[in-house]
Biotite code that builds the C-alpha atoms (Angstrom):
import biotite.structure as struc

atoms = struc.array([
    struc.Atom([-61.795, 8.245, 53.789], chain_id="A", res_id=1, res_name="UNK", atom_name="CA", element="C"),
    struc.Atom([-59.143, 7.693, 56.627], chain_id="A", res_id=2, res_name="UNK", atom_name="CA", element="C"),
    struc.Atom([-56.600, 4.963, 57.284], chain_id="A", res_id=3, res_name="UNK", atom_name="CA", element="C"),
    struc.Atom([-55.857, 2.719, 59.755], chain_id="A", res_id=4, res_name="UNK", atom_name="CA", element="C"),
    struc.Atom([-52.502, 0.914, 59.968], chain_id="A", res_id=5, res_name="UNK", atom_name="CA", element="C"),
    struc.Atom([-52.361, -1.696, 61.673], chain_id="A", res_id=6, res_name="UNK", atom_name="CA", element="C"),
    struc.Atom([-48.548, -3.134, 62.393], chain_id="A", res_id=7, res_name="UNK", atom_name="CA", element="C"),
    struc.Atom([-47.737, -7.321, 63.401], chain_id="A", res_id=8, res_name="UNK", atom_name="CA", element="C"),
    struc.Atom([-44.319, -8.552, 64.237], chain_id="A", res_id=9, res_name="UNK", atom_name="CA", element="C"),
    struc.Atom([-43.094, -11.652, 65.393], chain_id="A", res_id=10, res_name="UNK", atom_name="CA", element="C"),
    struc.Atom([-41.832, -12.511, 69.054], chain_id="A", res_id=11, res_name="UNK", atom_name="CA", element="C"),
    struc.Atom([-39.591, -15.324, 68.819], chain_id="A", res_id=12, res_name="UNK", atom_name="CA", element="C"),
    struc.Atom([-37.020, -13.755, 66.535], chain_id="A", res_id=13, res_name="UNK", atom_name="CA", element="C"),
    struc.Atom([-34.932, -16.603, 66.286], chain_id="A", res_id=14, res_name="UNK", atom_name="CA", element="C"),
    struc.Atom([-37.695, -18.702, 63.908], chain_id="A", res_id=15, res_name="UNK", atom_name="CA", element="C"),
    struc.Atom([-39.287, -15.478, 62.615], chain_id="A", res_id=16, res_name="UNK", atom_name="CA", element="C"),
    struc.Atom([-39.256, -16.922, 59.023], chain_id="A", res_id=17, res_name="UNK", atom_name="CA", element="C"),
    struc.Atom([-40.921, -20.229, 60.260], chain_id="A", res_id=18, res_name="UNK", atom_name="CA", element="C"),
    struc.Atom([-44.566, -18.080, 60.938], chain_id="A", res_id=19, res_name="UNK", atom_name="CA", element="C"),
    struc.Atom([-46.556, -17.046, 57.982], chain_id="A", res_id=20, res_name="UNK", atom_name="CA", element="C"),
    struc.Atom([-47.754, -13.268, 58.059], chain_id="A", res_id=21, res_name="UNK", atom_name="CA", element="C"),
    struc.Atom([-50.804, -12.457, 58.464], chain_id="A", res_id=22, res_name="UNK", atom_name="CA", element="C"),
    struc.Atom([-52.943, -10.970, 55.557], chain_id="A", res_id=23, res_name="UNK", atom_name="CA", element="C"),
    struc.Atom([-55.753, -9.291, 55.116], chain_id="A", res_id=24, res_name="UNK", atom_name="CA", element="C"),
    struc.Atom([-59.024, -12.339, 54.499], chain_id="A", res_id=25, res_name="UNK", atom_name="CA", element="C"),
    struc.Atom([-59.696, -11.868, 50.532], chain_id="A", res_id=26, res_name="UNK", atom_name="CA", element="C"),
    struc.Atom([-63.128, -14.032, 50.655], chain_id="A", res_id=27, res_name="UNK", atom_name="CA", element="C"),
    struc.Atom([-66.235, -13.141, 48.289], chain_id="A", res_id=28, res_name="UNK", atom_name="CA", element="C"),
    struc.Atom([-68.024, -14.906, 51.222], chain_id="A", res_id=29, res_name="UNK", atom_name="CA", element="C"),
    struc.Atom([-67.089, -12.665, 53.601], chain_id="A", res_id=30, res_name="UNK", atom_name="CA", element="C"),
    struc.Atom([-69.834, -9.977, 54.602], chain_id="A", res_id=31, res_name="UNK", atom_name="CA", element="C"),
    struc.Atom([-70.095, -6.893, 53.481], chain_id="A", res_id=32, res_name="UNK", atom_name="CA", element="C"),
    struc.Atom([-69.475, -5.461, 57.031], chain_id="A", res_id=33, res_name="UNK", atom_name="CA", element="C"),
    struc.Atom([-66.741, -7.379, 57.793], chain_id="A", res_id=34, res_name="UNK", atom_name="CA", element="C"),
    struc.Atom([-64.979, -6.530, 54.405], chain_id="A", res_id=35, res_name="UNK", atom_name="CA", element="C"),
    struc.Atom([-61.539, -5.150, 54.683], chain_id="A", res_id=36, res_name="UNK", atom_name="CA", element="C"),
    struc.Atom([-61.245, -5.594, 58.350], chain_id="A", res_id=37, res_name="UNK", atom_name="CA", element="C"),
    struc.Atom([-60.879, -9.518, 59.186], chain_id="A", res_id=38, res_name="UNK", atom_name="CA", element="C"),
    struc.Atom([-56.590, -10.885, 59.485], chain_id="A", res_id=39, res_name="UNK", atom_name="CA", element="C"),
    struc.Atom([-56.681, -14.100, 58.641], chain_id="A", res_id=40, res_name="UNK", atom_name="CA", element="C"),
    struc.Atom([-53.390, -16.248, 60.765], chain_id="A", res_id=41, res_name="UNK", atom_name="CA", element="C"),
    struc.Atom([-52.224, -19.255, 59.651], chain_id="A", res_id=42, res_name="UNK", atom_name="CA", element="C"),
    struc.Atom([-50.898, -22.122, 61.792], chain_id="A", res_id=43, res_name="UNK", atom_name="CA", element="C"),
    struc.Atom([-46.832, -21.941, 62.316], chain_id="A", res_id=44, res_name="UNK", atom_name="CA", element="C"),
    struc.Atom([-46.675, -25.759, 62.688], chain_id="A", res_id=45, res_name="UNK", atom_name="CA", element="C"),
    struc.Atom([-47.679, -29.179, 61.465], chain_id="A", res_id=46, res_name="UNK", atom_name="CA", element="C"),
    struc.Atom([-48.773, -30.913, 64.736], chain_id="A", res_id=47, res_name="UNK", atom_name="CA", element="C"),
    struc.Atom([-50.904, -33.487, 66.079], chain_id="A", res_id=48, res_name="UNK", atom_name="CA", element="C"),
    struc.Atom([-52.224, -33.090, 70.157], chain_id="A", res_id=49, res_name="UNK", atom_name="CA", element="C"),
    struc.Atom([-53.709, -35.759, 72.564], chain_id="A", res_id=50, res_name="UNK", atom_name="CA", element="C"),
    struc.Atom([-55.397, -34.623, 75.323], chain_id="A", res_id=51, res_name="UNK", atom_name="CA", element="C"),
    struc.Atom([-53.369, -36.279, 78.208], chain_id="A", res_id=52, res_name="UNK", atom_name="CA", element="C"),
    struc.Atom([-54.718, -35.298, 82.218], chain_id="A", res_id=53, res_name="UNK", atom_name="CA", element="C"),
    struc.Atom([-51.378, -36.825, 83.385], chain_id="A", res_id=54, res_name="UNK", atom_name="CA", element="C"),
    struc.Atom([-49.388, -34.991, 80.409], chain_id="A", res_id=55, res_name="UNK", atom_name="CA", element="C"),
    struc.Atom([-47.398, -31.738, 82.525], chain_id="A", res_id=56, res_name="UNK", atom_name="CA", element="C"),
    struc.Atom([-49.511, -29.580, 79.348], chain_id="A", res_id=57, res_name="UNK", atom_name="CA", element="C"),
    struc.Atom([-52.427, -31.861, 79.406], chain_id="A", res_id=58, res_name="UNK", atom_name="CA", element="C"),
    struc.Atom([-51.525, -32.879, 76.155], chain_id="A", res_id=59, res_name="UNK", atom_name="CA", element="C"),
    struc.Atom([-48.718, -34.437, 74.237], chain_id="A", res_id=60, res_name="UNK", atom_name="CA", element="C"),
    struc.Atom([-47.491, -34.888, 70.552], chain_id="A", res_id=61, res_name="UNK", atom_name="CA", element="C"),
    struc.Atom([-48.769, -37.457, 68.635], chain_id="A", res_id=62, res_name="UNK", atom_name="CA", element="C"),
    struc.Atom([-45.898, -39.693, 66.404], chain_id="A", res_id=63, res_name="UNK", atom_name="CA", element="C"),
    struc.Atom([-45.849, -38.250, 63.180], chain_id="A", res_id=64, res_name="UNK", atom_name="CA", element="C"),
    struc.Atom([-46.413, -34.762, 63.877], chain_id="A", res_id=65, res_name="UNK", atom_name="CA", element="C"),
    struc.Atom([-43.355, -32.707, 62.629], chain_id="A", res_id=66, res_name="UNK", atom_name="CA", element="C"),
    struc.Atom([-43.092, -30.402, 65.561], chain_id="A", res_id=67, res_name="UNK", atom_name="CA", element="C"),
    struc.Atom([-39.670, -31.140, 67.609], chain_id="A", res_id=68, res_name="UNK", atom_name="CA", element="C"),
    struc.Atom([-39.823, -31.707, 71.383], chain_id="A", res_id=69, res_name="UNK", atom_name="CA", element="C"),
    struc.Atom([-38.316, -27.876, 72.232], chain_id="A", res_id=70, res_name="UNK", atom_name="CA", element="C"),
    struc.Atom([-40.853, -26.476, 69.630], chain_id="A", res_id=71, res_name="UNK", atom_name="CA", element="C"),
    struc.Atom([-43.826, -28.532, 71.599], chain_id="A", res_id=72, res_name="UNK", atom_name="CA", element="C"),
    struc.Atom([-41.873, -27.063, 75.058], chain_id="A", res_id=73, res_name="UNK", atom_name="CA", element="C"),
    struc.Atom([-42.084, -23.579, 74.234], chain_id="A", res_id=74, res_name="UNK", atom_name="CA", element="C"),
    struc.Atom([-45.177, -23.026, 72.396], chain_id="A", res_id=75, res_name="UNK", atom_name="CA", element="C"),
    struc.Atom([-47.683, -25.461, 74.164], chain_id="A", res_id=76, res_name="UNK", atom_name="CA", element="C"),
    struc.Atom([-49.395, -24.505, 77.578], chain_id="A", res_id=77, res_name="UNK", atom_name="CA", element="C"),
    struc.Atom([-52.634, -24.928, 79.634], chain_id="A", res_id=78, res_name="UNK", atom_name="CA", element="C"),
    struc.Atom([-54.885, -23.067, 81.782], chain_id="A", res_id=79, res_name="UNK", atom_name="CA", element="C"),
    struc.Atom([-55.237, -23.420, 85.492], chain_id="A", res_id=80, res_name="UNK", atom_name="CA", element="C"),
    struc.Atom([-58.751, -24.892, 86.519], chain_id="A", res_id=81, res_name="UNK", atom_name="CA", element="C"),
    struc.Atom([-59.389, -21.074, 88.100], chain_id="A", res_id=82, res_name="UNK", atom_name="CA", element="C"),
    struc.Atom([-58.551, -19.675, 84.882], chain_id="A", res_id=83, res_name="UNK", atom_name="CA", element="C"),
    struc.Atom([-61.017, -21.536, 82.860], chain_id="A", res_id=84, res_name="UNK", atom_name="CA", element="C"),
    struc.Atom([-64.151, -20.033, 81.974], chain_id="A", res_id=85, res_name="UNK", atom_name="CA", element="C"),
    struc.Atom([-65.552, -23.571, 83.206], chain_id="A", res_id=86, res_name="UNK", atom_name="CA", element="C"),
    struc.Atom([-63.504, -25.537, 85.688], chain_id="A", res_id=87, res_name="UNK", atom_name="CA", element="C"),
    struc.Atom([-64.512, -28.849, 84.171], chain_id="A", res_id=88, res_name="UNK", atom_name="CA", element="C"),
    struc.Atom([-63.328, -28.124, 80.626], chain_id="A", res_id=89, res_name="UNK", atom_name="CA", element="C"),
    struc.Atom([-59.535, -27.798, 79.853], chain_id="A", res_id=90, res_name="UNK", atom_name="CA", element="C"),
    struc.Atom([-58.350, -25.202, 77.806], chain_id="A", res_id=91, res_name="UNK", atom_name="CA", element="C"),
    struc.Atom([-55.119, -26.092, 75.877], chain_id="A", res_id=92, res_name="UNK", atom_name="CA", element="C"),
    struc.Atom([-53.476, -22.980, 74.379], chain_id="A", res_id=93, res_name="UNK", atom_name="CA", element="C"),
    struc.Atom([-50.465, -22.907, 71.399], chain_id="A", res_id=94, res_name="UNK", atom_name="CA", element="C"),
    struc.Atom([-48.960, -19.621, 71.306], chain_id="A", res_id=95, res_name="UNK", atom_name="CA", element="C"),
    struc.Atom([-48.752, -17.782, 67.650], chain_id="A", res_id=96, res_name="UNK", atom_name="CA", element="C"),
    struc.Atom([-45.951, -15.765, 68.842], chain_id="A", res_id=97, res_name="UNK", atom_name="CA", element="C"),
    struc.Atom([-47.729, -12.595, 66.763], chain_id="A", res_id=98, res_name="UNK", atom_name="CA", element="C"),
    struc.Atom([-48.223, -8.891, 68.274], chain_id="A", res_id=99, res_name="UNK", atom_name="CA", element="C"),
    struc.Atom([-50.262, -6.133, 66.703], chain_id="A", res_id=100, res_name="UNK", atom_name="CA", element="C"),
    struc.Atom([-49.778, -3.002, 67.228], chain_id="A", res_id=101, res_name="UNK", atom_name="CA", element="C"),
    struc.Atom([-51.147, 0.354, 66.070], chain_id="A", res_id=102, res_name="UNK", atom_name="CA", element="C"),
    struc.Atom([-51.312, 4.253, 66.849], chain_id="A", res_id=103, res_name="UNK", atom_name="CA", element="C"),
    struc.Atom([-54.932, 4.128, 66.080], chain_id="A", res_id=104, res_name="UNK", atom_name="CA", element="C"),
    struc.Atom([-58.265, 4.100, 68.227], chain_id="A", res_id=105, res_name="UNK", atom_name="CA", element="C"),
    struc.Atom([-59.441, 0.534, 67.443], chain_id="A", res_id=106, res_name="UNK", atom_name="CA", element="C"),
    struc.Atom([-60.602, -2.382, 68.994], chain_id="A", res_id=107, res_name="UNK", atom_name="CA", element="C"),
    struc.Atom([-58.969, -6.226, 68.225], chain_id="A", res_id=108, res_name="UNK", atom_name="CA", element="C"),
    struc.Atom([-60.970, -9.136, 68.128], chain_id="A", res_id=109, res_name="UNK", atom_name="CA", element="C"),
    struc.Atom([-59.787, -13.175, 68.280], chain_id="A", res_id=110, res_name="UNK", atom_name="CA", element="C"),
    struc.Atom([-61.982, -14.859, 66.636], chain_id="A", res_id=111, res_name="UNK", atom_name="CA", element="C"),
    struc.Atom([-62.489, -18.372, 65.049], chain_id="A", res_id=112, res_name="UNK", atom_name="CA", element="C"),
    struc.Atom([-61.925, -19.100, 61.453], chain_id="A", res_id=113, res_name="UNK", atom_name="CA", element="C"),
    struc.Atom([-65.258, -19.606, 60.547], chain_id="A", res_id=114, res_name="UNK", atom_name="CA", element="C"),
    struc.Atom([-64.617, -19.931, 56.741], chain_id="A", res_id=115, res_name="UNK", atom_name="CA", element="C"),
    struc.Atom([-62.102, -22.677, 57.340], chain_id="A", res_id=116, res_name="UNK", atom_name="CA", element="C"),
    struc.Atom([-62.620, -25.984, 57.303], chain_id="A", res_id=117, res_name="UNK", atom_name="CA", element="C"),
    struc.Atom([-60.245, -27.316, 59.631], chain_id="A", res_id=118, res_name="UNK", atom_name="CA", element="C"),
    struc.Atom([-61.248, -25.519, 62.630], chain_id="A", res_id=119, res_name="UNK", atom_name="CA", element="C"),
    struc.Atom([-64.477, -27.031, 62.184], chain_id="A", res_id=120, res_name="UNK", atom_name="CA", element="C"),
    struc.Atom([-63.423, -30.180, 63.312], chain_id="A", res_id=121, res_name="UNK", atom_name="CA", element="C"),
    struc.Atom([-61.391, -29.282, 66.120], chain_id="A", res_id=122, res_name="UNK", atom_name="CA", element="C"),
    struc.Atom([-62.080, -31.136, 69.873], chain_id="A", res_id=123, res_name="UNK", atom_name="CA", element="C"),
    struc.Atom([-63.405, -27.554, 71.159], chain_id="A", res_id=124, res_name="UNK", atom_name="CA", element="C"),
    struc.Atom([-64.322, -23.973, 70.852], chain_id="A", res_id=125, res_name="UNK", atom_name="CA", element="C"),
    struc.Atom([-61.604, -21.611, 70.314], chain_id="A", res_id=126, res_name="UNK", atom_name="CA", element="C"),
    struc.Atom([-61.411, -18.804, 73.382], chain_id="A", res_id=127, res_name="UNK", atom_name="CA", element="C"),
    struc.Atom([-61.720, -15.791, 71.561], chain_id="A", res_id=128, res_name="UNK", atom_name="CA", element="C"),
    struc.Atom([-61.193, -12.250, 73.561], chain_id="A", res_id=129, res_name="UNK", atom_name="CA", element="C"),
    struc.Atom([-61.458, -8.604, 72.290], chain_id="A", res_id=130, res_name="UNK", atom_name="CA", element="C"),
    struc.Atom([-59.135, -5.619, 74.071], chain_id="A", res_id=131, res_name="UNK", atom_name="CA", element="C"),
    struc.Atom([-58.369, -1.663, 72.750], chain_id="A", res_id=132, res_name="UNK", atom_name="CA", element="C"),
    struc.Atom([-55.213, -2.731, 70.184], chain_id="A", res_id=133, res_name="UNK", atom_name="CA", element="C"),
    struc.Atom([-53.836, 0.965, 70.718], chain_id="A", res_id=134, res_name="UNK", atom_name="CA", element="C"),
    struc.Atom([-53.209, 0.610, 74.810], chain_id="A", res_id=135, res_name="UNK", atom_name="CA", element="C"),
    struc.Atom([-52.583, -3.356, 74.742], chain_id="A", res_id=136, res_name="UNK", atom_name="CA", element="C"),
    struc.Atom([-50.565, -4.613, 71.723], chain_id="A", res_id=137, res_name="UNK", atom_name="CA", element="C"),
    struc.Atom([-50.211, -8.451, 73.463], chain_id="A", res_id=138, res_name="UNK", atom_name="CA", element="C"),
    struc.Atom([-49.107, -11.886, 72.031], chain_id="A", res_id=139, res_name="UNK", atom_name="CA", element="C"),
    struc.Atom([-51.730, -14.002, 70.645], chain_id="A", res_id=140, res_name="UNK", atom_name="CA", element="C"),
    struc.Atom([-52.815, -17.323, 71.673], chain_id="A", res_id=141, res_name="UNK", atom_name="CA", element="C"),
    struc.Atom([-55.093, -20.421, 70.199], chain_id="A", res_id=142, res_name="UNK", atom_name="CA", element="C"),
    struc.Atom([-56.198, -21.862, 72.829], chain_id="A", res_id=143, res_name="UNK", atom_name="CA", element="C"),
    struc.Atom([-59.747, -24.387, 72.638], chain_id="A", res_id=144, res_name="UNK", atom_name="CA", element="C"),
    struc.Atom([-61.933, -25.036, 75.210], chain_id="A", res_id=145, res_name="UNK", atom_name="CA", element="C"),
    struc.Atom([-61.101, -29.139, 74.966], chain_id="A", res_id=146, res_name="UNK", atom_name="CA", element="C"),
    struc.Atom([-64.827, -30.362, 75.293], chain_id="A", res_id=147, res_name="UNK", atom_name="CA", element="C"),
    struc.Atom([-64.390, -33.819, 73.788], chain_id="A", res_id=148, res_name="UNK", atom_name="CA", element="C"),
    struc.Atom([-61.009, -35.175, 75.024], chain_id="A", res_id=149, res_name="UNK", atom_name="CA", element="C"),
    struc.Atom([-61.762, -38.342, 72.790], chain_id="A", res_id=150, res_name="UNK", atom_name="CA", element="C"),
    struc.Atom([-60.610, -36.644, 69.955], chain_id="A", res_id=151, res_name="UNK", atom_name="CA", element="C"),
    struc.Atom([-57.071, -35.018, 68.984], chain_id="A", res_id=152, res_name="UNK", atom_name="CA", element="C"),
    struc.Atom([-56.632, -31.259, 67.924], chain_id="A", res_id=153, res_name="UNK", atom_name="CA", element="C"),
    struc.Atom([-54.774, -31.599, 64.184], chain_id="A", res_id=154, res_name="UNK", atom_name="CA", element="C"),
    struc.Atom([-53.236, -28.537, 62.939], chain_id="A", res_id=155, res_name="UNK", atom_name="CA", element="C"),
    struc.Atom([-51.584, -28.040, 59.771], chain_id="A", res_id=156, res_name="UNK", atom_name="CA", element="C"),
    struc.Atom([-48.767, -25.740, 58.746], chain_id="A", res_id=157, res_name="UNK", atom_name="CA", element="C"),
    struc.Atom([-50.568, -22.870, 56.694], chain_id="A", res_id=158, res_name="UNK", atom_name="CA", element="C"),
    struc.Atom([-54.144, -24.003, 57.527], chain_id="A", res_id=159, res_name="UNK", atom_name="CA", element="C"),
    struc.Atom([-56.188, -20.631, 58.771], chain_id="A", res_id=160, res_name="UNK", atom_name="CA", element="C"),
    struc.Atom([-56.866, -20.777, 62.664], chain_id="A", res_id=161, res_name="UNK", atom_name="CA", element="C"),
    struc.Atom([-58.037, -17.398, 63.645], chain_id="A", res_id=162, res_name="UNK", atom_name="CA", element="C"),
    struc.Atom([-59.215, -14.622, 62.361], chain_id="A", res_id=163, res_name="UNK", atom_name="CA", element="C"),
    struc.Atom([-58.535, -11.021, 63.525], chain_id="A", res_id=164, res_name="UNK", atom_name="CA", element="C"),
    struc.Atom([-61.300, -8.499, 63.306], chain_id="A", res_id=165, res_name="UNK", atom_name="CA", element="C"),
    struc.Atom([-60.075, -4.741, 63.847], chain_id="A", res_id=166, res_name="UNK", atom_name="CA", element="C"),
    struc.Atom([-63.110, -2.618, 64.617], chain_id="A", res_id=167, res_name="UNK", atom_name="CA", element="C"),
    struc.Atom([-62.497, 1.216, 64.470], chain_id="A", res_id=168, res_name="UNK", atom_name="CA", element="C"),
    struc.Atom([-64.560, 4.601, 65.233], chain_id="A", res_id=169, res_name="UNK", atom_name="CA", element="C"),
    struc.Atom([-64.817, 4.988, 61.403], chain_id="A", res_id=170, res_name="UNK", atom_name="CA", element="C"),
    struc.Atom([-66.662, 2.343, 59.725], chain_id="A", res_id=171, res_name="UNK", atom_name="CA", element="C"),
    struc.Atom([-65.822, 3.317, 56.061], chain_id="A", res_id=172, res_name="UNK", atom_name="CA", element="C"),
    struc.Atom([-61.489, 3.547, 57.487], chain_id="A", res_id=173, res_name="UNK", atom_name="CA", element="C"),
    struc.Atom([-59.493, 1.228, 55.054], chain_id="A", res_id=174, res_name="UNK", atom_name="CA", element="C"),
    struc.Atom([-57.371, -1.156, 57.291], chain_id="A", res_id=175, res_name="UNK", atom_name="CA", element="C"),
    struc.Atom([-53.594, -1.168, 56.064], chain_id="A", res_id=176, res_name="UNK", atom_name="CA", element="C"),
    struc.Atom([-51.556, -3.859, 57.101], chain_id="A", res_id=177, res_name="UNK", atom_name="CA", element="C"),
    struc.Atom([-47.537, -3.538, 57.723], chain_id="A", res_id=178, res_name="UNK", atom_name="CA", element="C"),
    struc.Atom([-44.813, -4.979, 59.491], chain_id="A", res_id=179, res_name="UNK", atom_name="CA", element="C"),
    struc.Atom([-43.842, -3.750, 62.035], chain_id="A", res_id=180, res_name="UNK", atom_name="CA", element="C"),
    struc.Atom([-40.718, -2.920, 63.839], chain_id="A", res_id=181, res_name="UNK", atom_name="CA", element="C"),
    struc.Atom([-39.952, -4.593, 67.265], chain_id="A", res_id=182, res_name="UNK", atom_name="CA", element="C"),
    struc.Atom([-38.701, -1.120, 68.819], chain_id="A", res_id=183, res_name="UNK", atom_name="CA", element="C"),
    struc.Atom([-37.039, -0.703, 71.951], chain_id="A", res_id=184, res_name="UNK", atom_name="CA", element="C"),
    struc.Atom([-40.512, 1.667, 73.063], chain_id="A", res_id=185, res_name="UNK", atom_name="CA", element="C"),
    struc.Atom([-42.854, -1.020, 71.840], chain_id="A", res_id=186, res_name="UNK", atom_name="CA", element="C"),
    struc.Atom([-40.565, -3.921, 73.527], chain_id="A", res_id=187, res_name="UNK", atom_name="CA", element="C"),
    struc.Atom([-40.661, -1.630, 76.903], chain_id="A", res_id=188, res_name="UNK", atom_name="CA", element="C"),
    struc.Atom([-44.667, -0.989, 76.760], chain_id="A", res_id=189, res_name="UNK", atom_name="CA", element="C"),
    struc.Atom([-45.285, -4.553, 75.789], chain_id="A", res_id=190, res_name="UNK", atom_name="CA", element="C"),
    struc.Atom([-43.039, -6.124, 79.478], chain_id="A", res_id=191, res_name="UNK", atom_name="CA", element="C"),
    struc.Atom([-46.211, -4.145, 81.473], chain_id="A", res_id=192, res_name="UNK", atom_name="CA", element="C"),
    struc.Atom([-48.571, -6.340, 79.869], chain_id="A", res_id=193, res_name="UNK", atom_name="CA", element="C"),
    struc.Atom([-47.352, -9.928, 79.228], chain_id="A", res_id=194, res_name="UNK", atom_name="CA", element="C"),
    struc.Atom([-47.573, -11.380, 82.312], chain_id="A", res_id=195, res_name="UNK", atom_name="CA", element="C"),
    struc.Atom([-50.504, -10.317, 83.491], chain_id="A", res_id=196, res_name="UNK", atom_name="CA", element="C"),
    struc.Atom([-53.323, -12.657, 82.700], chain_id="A", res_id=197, res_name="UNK", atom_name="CA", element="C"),
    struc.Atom([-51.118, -14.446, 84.916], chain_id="A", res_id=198, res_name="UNK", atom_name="CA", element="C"),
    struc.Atom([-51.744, -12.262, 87.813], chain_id="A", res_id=199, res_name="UNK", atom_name="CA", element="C"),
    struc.Atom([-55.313, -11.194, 87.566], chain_id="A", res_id=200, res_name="UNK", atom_name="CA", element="C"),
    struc.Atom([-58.669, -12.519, 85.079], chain_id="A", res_id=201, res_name="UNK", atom_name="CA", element="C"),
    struc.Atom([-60.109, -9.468, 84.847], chain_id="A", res_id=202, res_name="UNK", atom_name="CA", element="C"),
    struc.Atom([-57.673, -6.973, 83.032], chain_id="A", res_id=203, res_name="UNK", atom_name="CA", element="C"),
    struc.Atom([-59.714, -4.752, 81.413], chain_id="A", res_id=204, res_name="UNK", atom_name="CA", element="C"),
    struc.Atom([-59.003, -2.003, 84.744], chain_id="A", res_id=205, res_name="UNK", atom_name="CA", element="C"),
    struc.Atom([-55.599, -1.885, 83.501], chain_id="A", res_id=206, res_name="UNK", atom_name="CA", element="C"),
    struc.Atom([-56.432, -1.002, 80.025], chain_id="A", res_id=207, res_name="UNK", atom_name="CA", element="C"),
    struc.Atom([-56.546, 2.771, 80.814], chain_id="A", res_id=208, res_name="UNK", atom_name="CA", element="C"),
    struc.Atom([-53.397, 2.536, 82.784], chain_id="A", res_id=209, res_name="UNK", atom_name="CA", element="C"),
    struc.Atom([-51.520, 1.301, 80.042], chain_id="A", res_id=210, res_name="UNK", atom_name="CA", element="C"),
    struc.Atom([-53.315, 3.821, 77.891], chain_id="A", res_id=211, res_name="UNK", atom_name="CA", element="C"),
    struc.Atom([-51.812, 6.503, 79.795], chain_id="A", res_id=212, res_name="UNK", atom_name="CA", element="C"),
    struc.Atom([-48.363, 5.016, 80.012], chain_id="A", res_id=213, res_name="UNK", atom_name="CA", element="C"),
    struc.Atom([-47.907, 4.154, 76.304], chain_id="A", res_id=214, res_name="UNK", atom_name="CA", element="C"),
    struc.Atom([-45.711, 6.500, 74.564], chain_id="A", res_id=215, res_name="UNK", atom_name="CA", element="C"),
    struc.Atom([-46.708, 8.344, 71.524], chain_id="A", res_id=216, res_name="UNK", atom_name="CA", element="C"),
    struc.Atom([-45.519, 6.288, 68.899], chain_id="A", res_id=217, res_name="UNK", atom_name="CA", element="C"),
    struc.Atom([-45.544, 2.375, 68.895], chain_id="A", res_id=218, res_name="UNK", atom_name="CA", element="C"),
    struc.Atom([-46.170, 1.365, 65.661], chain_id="A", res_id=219, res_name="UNK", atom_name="CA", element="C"),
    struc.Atom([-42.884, 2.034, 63.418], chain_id="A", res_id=220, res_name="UNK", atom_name="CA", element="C"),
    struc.Atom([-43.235, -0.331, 60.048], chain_id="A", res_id=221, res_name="UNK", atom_name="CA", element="C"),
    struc.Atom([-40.148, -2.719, 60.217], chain_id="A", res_id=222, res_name="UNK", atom_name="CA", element="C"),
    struc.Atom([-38.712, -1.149, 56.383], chain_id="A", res_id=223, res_name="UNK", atom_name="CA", element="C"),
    struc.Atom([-38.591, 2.264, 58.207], chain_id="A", res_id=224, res_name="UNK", atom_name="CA", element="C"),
    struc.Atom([-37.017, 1.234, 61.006], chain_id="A", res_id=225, res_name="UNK", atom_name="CA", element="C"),
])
């Protein structure tokens, strides 16, 4: 039986210790397929969002949410109308500032928290996306397709919003989870990928090319380090 370990770090540093870790989803209700290989993330913040066309995000802060102004700044974004899967729909995105990263062949999946309940209620689909985790170890996003602008998007600090699925050549592989280091290699890999959603929607051409350009080792568990 082989292992895969799979490394997450942070990317805003300076309110690491504000972002719960991901774990590995411990749920009896979980399929037997899926067993061993979903993440579960939890929300960072306890926050409250109107959907607001005039708002510069589309959005703003409801009172009472406990989310500061420079938190809302740097975490809270939305989607051009030619980025949107449909034009007519805003997507509203909060940024879990979380990377994976592995030395493994496997493939990372976003997908909705479908054993939690408060997802279930939120004003839209989440847009999920799956990429090759070895070649493209990229920040995360929740971002919701914001179908019923009548209604706010709660989150709640701890609540699951996402779940990770890792899907690898082996079936039986037992997924490890670490921490991982923010190396200088992995920090250097990671500024060719970033930005660029921004620059094109279909990235999946670039995959390879980043394949070839990654350097042997980017995973180095943060206690090692």
């Amino acid at each position: 039986m082989t292992e895969t370990v799979i490394g997450w770090c942070n990317t805003w540093a300076q309110a690491g210790f504000a972002f719960p870790a991901p774990r590995l989803l411990d749920d009896a209700r979980v399929s037997p397929a899926l067993q061993g290989r979903v993440i579960e993330i939890r929300s960072a913040v306890d926050v409250t969002l109107r959907y607001d066309a005039n708002a510069p995000h589309e959005c703003t802060m409801v009172e009472g949410s406990r989310l500061r102004q420079g938190g809302f700044d740097g975490l809270v974004t939305s989607f051009s109308a030619e980025s949107r899967r449909r034009a007519d729909v805003p997507v509203v995105q909060v940024a879990l500032n979380l990377v994976f990263v592995t030395d493994a062949d496997c493939a990372l999946t976003l997908m909705p928290a479908f054993l939690a309940d408060g997802p279930r209620d939120w004003p839209g689909p989440l847009v999920a996306g799956r990429f090759p985790l070895r070649s493209w170890p990229r920040p995360l996003n929740l971002a919701i397709e914001w179908e019923d602008t009548a209604r706010d998007w709660v989150l709640r600090r701890g609540e699951p919003v996402a779940y990770v699925l890792v899907e690898t050549p082996d079936p039986d592989a037992v997924l490890h989870l670490v921490e991982a280091a923010a190396t200088p290699a992995l920090q250097r890999h990671r500024k060719g990928i970033d930005a660029v959603a921004s620059l094109s929607r279909n990235v999946q051409p670039m995959f390879l090319r980043a394949e070839r350009h990654r350097p042997a080792t980017l995973l180095t568990p943060k206690e090692l380090s």
